[in-house]
py3Dmol code that shows the C-alpha trace and the ligand (Angstrom):
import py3Dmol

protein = """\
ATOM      1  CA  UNK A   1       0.000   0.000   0.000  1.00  0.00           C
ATOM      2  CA  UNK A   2       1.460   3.140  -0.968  1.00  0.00           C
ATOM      3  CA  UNK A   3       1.298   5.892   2.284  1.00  0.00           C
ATOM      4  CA  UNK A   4       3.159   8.887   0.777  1.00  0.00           C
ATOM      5  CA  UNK A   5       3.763  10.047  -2.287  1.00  0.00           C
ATOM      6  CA  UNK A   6       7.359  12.451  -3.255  1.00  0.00           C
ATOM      7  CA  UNK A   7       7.072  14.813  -5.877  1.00  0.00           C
ATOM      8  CA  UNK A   8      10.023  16.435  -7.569  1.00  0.00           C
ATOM      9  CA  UNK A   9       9.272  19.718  -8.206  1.00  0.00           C
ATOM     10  CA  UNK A  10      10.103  21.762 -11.605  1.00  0.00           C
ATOM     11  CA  UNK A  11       9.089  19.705 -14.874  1.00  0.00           C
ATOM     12  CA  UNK A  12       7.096  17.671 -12.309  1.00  0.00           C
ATOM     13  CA  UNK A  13       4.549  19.924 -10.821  1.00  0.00           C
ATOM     14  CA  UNK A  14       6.082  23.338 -12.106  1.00  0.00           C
ATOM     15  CA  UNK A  15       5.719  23.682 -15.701  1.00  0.00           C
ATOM     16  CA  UNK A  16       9.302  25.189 -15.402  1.00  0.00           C
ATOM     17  CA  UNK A  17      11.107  25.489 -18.963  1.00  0.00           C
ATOM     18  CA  UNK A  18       7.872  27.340 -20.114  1.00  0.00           C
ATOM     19  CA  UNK A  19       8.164  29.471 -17.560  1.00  0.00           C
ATOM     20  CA  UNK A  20      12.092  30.388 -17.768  1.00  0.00           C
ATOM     21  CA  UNK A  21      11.625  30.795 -21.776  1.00  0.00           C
ATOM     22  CA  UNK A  22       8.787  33.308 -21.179  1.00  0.00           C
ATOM     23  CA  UNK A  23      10.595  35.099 -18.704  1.00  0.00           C
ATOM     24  CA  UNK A  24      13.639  35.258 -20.790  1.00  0.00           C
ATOM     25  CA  UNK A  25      12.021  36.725 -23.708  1.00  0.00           C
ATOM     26  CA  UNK A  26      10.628  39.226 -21.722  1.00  0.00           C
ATOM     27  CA  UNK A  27      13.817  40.175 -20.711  1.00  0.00           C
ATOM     28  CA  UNK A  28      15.265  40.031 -24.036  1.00  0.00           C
ATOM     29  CA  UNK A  29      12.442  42.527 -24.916  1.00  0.00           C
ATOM     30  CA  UNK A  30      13.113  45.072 -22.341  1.00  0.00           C
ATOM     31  CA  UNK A  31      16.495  45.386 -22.501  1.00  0.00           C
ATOM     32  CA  UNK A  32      16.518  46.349 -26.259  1.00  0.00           C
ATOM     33  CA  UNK A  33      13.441  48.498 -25.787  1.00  0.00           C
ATOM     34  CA  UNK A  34      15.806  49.987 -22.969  1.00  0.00           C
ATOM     35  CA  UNK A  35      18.792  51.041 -25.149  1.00  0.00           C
ATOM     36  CA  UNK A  36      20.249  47.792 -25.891  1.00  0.00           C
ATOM     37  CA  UNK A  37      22.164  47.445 -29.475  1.00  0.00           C
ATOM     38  CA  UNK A  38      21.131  43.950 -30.081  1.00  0.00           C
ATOM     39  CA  UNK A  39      18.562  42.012 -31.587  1.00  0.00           C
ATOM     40  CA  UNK A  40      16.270  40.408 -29.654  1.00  0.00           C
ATOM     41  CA  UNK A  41      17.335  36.788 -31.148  1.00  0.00           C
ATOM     42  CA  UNK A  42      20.824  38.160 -30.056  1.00  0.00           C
ATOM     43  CA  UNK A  43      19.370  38.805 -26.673  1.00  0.00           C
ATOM     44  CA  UNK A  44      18.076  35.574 -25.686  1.00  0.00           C
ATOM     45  CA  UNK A  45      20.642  33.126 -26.864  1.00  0.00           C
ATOM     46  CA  UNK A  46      23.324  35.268 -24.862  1.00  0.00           C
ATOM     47  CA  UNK A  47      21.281  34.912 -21.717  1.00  0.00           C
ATOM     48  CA  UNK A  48      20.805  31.542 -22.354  1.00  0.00           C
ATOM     49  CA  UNK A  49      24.526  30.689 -22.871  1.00  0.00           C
ATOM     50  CA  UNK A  50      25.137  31.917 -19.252  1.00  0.00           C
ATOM     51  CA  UNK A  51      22.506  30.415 -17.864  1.00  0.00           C
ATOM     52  CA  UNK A  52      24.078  27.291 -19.573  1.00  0.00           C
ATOM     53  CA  UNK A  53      27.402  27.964 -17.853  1.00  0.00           C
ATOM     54  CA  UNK A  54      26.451  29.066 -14.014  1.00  0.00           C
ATOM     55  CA  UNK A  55      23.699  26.756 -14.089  1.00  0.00           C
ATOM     56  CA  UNK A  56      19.758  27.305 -14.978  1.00  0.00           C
ATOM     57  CA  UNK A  57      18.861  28.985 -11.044  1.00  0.00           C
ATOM     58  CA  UNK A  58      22.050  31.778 -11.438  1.00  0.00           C
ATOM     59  CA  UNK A  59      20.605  34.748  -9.994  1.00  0.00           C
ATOM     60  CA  UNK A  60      23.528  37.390 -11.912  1.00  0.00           C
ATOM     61  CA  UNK A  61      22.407  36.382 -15.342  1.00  0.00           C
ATOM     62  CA  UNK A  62      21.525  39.692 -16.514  1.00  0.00           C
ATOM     63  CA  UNK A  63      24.958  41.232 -14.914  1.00  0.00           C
ATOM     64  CA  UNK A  64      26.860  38.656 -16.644  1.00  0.00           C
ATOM     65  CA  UNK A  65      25.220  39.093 -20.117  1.00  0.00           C
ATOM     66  CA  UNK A  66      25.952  42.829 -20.005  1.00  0.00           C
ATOM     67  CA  UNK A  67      29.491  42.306 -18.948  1.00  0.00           C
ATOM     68  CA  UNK A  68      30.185  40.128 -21.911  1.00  0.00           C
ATOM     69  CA  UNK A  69      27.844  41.615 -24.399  1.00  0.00           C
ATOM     70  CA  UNK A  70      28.739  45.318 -23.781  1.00  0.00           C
ATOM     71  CA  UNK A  71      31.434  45.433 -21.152  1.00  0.00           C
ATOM     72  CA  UNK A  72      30.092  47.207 -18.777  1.00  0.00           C
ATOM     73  CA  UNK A  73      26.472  47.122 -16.363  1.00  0.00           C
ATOM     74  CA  UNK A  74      24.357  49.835 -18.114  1.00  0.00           C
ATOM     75  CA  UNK A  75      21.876  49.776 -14.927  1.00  0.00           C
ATOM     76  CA  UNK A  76      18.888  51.324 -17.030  1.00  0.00           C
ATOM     77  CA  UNK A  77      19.124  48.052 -18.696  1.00  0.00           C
ATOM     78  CA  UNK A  78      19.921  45.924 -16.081  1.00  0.00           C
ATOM     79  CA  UNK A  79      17.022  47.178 -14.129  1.00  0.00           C
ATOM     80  CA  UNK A  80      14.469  46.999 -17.422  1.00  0.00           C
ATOM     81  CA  UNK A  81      15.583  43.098 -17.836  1.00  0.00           C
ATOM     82  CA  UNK A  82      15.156  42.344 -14.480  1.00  0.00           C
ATOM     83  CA  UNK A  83      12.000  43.737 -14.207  1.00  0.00           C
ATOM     84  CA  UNK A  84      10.532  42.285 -17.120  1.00  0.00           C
ATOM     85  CA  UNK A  85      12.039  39.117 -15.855  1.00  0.00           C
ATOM     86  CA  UNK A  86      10.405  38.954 -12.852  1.00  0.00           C
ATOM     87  CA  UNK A  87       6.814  40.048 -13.944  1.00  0.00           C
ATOM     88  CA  UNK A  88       6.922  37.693 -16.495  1.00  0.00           C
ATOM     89  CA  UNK A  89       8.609  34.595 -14.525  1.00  0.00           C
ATOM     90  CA  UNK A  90       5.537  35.518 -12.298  1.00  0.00           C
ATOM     91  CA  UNK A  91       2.788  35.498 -14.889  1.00  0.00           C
ATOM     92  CA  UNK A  92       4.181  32.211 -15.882  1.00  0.00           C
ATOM     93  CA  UNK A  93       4.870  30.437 -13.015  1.00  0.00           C
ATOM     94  CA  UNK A  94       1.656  27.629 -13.122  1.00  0.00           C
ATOM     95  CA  UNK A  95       1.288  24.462 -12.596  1.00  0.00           C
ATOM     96  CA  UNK A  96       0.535  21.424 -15.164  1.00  0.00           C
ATOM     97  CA  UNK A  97      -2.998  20.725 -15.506  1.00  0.00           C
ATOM     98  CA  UNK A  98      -4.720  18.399 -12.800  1.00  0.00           C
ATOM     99  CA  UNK A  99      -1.846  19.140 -10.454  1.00  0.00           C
ATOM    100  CA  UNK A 100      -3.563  20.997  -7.706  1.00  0.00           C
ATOM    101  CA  UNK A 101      -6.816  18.393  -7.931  1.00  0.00           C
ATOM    102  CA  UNK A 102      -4.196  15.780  -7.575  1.00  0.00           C
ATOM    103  CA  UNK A 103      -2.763  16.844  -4.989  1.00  0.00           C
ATOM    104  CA  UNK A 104      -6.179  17.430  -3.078  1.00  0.00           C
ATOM    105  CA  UNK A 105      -7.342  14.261  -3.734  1.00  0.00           C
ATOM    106  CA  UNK A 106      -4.250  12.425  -2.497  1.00  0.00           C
ATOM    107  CA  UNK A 107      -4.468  14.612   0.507  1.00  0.00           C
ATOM    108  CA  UNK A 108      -7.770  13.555   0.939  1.00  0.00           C
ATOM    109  CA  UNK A 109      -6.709   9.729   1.035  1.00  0.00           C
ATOM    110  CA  UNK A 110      -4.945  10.493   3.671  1.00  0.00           C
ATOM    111  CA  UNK A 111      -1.439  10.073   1.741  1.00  0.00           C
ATOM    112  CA  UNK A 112       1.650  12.303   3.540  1.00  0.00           C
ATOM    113  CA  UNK A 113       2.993  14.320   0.519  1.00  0.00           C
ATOM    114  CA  UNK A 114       6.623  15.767   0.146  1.00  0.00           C
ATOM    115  CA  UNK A 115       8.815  17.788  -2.240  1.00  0.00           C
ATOM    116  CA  UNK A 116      12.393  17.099  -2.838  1.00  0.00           C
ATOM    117  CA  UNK A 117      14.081  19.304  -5.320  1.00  0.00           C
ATOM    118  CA  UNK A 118      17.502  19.679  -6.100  1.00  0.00           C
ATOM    119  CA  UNK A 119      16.485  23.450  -6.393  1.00  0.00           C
ATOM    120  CA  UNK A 120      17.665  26.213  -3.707  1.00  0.00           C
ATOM    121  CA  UNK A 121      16.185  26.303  -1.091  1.00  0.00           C
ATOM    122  CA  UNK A 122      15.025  30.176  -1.189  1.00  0.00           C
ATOM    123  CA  UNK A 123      13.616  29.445  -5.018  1.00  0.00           C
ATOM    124  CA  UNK A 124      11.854  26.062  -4.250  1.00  0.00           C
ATOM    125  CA  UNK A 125       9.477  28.075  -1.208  1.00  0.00           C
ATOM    126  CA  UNK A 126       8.707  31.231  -3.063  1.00  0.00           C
ATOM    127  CA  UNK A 127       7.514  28.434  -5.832  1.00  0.00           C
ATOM    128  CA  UNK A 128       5.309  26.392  -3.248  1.00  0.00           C
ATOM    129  CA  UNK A 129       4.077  29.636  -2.007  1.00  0.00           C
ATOM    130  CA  UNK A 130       3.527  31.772  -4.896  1.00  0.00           C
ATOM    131  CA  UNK A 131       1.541  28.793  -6.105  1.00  0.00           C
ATOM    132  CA  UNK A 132      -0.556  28.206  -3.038  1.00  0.00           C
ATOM    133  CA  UNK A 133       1.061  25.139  -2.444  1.00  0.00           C
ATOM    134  CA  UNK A 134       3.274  25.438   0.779  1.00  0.00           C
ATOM    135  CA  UNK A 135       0.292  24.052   3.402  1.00  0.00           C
ATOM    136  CA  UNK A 136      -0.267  20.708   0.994  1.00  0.00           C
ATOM    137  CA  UNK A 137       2.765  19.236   1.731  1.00  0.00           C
ATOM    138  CA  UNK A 138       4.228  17.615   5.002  1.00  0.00           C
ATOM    139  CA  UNK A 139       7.576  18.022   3.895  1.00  0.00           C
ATOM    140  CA  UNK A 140       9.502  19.875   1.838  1.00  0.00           C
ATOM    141  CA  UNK A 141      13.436  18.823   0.775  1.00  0.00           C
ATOM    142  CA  UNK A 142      15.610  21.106  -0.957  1.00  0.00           C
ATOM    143  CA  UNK A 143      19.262  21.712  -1.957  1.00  0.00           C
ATOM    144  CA  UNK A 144      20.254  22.670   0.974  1.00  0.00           C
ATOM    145  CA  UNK A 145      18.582  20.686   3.521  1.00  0.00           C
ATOM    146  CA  UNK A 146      20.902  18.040   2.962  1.00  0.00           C
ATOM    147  CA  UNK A 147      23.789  19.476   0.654  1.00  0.00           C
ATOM    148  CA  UNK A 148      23.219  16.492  -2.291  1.00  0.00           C
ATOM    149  CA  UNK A 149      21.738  16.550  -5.085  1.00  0.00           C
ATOM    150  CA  UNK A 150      19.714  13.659  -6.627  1.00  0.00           C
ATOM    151  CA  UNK A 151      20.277  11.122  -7.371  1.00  0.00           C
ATOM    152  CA  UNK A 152      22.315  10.705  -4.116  1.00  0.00           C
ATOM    153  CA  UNK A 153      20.370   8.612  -1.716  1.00  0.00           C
ATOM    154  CA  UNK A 154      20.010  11.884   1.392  1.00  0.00           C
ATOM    155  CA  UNK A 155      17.364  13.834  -0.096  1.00  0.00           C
ATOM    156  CA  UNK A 156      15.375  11.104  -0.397  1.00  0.00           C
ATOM    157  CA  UNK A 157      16.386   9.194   2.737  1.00  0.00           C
ATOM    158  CA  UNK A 158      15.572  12.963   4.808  1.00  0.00           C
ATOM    159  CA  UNK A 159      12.375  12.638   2.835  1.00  0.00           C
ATOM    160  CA  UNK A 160      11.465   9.348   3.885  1.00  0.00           C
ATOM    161  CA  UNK A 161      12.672   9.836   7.707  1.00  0.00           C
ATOM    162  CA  UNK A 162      10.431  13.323   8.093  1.00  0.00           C
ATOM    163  CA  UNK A 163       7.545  11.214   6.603  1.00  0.00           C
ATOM    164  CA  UNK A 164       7.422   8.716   8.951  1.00  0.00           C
ATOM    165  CA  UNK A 165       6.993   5.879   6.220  1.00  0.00           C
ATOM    166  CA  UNK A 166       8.814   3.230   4.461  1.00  0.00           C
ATOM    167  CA  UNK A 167      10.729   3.214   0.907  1.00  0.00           C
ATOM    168  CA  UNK A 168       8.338   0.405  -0.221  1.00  0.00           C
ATOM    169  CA  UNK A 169       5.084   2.170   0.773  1.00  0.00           C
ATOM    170  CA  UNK A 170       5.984   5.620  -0.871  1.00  0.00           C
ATOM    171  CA  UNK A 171       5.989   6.445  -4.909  1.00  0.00           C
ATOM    172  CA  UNK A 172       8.380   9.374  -6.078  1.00  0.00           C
ATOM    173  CA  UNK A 173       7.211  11.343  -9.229  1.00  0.00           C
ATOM    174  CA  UNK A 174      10.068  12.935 -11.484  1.00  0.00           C
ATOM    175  CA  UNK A 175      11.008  13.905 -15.208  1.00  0.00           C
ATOM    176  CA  UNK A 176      14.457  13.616 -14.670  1.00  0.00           C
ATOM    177  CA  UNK A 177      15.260   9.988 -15.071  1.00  0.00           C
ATOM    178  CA  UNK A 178      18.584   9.509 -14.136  1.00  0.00           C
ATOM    179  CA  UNK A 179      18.095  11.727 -11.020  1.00  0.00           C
ATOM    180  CA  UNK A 180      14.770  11.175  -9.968  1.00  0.00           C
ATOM    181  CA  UNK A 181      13.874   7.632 -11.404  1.00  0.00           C
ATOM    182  CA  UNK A 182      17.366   6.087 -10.292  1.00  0.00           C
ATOM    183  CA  UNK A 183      17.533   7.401  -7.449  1.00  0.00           C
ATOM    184  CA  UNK A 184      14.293   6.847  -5.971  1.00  0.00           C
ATOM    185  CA  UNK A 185      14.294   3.416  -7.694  1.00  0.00           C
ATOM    186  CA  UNK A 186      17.925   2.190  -5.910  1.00  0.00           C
ATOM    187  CA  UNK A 187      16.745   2.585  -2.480  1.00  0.00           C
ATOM    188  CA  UNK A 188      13.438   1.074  -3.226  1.00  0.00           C
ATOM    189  CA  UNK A 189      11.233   3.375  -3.598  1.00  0.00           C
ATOM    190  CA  UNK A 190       8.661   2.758  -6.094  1.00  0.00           C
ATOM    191  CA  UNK A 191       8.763   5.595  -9.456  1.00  0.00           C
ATOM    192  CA  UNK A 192       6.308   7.061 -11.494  1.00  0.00           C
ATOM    193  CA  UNK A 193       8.111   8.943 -14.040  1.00  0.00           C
ATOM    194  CA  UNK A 194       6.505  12.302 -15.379  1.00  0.00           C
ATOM    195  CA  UNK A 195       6.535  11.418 -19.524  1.00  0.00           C
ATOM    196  CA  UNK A 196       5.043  15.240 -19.436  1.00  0.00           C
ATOM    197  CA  UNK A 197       7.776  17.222 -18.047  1.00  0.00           C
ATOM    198  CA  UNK A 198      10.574  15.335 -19.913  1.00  0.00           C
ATOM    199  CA  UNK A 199      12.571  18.114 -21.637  1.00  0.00           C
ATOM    200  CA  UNK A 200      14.603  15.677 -22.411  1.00  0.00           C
ATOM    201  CA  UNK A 201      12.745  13.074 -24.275  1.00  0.00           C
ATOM    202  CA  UNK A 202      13.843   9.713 -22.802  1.00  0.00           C
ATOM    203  CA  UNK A 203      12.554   6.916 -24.387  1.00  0.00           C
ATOM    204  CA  UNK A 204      12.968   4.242 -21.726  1.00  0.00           C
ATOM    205  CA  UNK A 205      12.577   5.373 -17.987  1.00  0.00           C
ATOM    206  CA  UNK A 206      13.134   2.526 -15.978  1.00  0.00           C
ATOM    207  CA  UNK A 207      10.236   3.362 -14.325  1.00  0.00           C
ATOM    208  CA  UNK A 208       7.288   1.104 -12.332  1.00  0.00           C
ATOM    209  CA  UNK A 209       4.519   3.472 -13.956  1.00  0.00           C
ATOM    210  CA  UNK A 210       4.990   6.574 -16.920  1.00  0.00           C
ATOM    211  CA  UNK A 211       2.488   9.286 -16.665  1.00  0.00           C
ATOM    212  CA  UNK A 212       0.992  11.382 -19.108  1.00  0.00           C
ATOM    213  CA  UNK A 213      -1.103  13.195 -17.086  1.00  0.00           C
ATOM    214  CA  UNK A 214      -0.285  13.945 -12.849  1.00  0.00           C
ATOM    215  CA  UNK A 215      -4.275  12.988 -12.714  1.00  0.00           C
ATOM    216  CA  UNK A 216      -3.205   9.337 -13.372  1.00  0.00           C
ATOM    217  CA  UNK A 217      -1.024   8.805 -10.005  1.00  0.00           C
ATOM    218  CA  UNK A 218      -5.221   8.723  -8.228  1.00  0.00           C
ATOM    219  CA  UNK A 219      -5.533   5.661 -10.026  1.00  0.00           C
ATOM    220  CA  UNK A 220      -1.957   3.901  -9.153  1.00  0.00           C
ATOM    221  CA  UNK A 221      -1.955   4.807  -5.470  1.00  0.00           C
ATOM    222  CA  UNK A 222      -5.330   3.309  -5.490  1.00  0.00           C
ATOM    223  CA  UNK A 223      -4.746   0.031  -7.495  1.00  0.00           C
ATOM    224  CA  UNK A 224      -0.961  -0.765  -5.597  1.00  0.00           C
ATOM    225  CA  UNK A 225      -1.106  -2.900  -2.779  1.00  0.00           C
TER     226      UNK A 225
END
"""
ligand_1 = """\
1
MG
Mg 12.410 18.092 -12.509
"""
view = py3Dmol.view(width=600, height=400)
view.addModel(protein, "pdb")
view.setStyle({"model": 0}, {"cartoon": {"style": "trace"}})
view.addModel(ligand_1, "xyz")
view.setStyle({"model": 1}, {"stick": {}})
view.zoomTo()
view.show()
């Protein structure tokens, strides 16, 4: 019988590569509306190569692309990108459909919910709570809270020890599968792998279950015993 179920967090619940893309073309926008000499194509593949080498969460991105692009931090379009950024990453920020119902109904069951993202801790709250999302779940894993990333067994053993349940009775739901998938999977833990959010496109995900819609994990937390 499945108790608890562990949800990864962005591809997973967050619809998150929609959201980063809109929010980066946004700032692409501003910043040559601003005074930027660039074109906007320009724009966004230079923000996107930094993001590619500090890593998708880098909070300097828009320092770093003026730095290279123009040598210097023109601050009236710093400040434009930003803002854009930020109303737009905003605007975006939603979850996949059936996600909140899903996570009602399991709720309802009585299942003990948890996220554990490899994301910072700061960014992974103001998701849960700019999303509504923050009193849904018992516990809440990130980055931080155990220095690893997964698929390194700590996030999910902290996971598992907060929750009060064992490997065998919980199902973790990812897109990533070598991160999510494997490591959920090695320490028994049975995986339903998000098909959805794979930016990726893996064919073959190792998986106990693939999803196509969140709405479908009702059904396999009923029918496992
Ligand atoms: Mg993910």
């Amino acid at each position: 019988m499945i108790r608890a179920v562990i949800f990864d967090l962005d591809n997973t619940l967050i619809d998150f590569m929609r959201m980063k893309d809109e929010a980066v073309r946004a700032a692409a926008d501003a910043m040559v509306d601003a005074g930027l000499e660039m074109s906007r194509e320009k724009a966004i593949e230079g923000i996107e190569e930094v993001y590619r080498e500090k890593g998708i969460e880098y909070q300097q991105v828009f320092d770093d692309f003026l730095e290279q692009k123009i040598g210097t931090i023109d601050w009236k379009i710093l400040a434009s990108g930003v803002l854009a950024y930020r109303r737009s990453r905003e605007a975006h920020l939603v979850l996949y459909p059936h996600a909140q119902l899903t996570l009602v109904r399991l709720a309802k069951r009585g299942l003990r919910l948890a996220v554990v993202t490899d994301a910072p801790r700061r960014e992974a709250w103001l998701r849960l709570v700019t999303l509504g999302l923050h009193h849904i779940f018992d516990v809440v894993v990130t980055f931080e809270d155990t220095g690893e990333v997964k698929p390194d067994p700590a996030p999910f053993l902290r996971a598992l020890e907060l929750l009060g349940v064992e490997a065998t009775e919980t199902l973790m739901v990812g897109d990533w599968v070598e991160r999510d998938m494997v490591g959920a999977g090695q320490l028994g833990i049975r995986t339903a792998f998000a098909r959805y959010g794979d930016v990726f496109s893996k064919k073959d995900s190792g998986a106990d279950y693939e999803i196509d819609d969140i709405a479908e994990l009702i059904n396999i937390v009923e029918n496992v015993s």
